[in-house]
N, C-alpha and C positions, 0 to 999 in steps of 0.2 A: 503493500500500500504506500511502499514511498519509492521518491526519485533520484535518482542521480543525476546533475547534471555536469556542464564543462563550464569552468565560469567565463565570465566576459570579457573580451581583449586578451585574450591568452591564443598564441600561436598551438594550434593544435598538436605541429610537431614537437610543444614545449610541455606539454601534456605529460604529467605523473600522478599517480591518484588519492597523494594526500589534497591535491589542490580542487577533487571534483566537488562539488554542493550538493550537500545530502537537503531534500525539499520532501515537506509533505505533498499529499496528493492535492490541495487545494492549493500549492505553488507558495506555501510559508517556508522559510528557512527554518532547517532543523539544526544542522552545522553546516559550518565553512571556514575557514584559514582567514585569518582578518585580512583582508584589504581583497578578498575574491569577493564577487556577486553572480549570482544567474545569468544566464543568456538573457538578452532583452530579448528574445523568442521563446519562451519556454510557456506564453501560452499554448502558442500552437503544439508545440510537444503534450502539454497536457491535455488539449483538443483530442489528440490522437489518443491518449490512455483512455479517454472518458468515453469517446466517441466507437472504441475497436478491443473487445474483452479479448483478441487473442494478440493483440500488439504490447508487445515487450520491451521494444527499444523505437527508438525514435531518430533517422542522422537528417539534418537541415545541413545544406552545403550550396556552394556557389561554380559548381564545376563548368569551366569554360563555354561548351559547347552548348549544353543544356541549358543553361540562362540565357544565352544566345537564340535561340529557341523559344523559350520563356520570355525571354523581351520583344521578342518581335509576334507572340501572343498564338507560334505556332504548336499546334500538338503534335505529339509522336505517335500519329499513328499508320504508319506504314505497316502491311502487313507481308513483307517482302522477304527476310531472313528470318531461320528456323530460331535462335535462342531469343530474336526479339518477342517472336510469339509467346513462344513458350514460357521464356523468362516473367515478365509484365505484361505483354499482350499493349494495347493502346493507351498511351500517357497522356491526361488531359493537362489543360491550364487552367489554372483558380485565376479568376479574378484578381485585377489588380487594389492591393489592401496596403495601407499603411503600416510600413514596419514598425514591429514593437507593441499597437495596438490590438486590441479582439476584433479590428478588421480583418487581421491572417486569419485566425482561428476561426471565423464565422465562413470564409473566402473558402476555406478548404472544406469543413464539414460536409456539405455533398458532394464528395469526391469521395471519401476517406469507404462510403460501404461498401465502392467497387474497385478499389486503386489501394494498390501498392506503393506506388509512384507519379508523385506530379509536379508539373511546374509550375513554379509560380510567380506569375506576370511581372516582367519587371522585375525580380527578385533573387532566383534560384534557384533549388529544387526540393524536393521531399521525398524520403522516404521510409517505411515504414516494416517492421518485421517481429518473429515472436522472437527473437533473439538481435544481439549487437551484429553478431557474423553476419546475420541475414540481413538487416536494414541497411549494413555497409556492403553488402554484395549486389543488395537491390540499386544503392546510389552507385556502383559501379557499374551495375549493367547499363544504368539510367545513362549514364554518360556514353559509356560504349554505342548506347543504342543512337543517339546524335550524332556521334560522330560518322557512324554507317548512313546515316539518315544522311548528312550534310556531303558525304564523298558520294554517293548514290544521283544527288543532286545535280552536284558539278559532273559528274559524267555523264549526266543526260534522263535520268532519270531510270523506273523501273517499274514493271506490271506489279501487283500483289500477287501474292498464290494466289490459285483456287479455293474457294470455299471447301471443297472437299480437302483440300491438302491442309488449309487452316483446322477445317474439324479437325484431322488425324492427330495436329499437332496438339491440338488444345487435347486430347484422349492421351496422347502420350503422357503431356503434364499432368493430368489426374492420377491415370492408374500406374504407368509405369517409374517418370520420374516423382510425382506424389511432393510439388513443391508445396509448401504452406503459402499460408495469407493470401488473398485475393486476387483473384486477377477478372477481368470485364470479357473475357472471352473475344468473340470476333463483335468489335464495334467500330461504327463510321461514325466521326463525326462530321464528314461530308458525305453527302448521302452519295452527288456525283461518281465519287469511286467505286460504287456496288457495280 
């Protein structure tokens, strides 16, 4: 019932764990190292706990490509490579919300019951898993998945599977790879691509 988080202005490479912030679930300091504080985002991490009973950890990150994406209010939804499927399936964008505010946390909440992962406008990214290994493999794929998205681009583009090749994939992820958390299955949010 309580949080761990990274505190604020600290180089994450500079990261050791007497310095994390131990927080209740209503986001009150329980302990912390004088001169640390919370992320000014830990609403939105606590959005995620409140909003998703099998979400365990929470990573908020600014990785290049994916904010790039995010800023320009584009979604990741290509349905063209197999681990993009598989992995998240389509990345939406939240609304653009003011940082720091329960403008994020309100911004994200209809995303969070079908997403693992998403961008957020103008800001970053999100993502979310029942463990740390997984919400940091989900913001790695997040990025991976941009970056294929943005080289796919510049070389001219690319058809999606078929529907049938997407079904198989998405049956793979269930029974044979059996990933956890969420994924939205096959969704457009342009309809044009069907």
């Amino acid at each position: 019932g309580t949080v761990l988080c990274t505190p604020s202005g600290v180089s994450k490479g500079d990261m050791v764990p007497e310095i994390l912030v131990h927080l209740a679930a209503d986001g009150a300091v329980l302990h912390t190292m004088e001169g640390y504080k919370p992320s000014s985002e830990m609403k939105m991490h606590l959005r995620c706990y409140q909003e998703r009973e099998d979400v365990n950890a929470v990573v908020h990150a600014h990785p290049p490509i994916a904010t790039s994406y995010a800023s320009m209010g584009k979604a990741l939804d290509g349905y063209f490579m197999t681990e993009n499927i598989t992995n998240l399936g389509a990345v939406p964008v939240a609304p653009y919300a003011k940082p720091s505010t329960d403008e994020v946390p309100d911004s994200i909440a209809p995303l969070l019951a079908n997403h693992d992962a998403m961008l957020l406008a103008n800001h970053g990214a999100l993502t979310v898993g029942p463990t740390l290994t997984r919400a940091y493999f989900n913001m790695e794929s997040l990025e991976m998945y941009a970056k294929t998205s943005l080289y796919i681009h510049l070389l001219g583009g690319t058809p999606d599977l078929s529907r049938e090749r997407i079904d198989d994939l998405l049956e793979l992820r269930e029974k044979v790879y059996r990933l956890p958390g969420r994924h939205p299955g096959y969704v457009k949010y342009n309809q044009d691509k069907d």
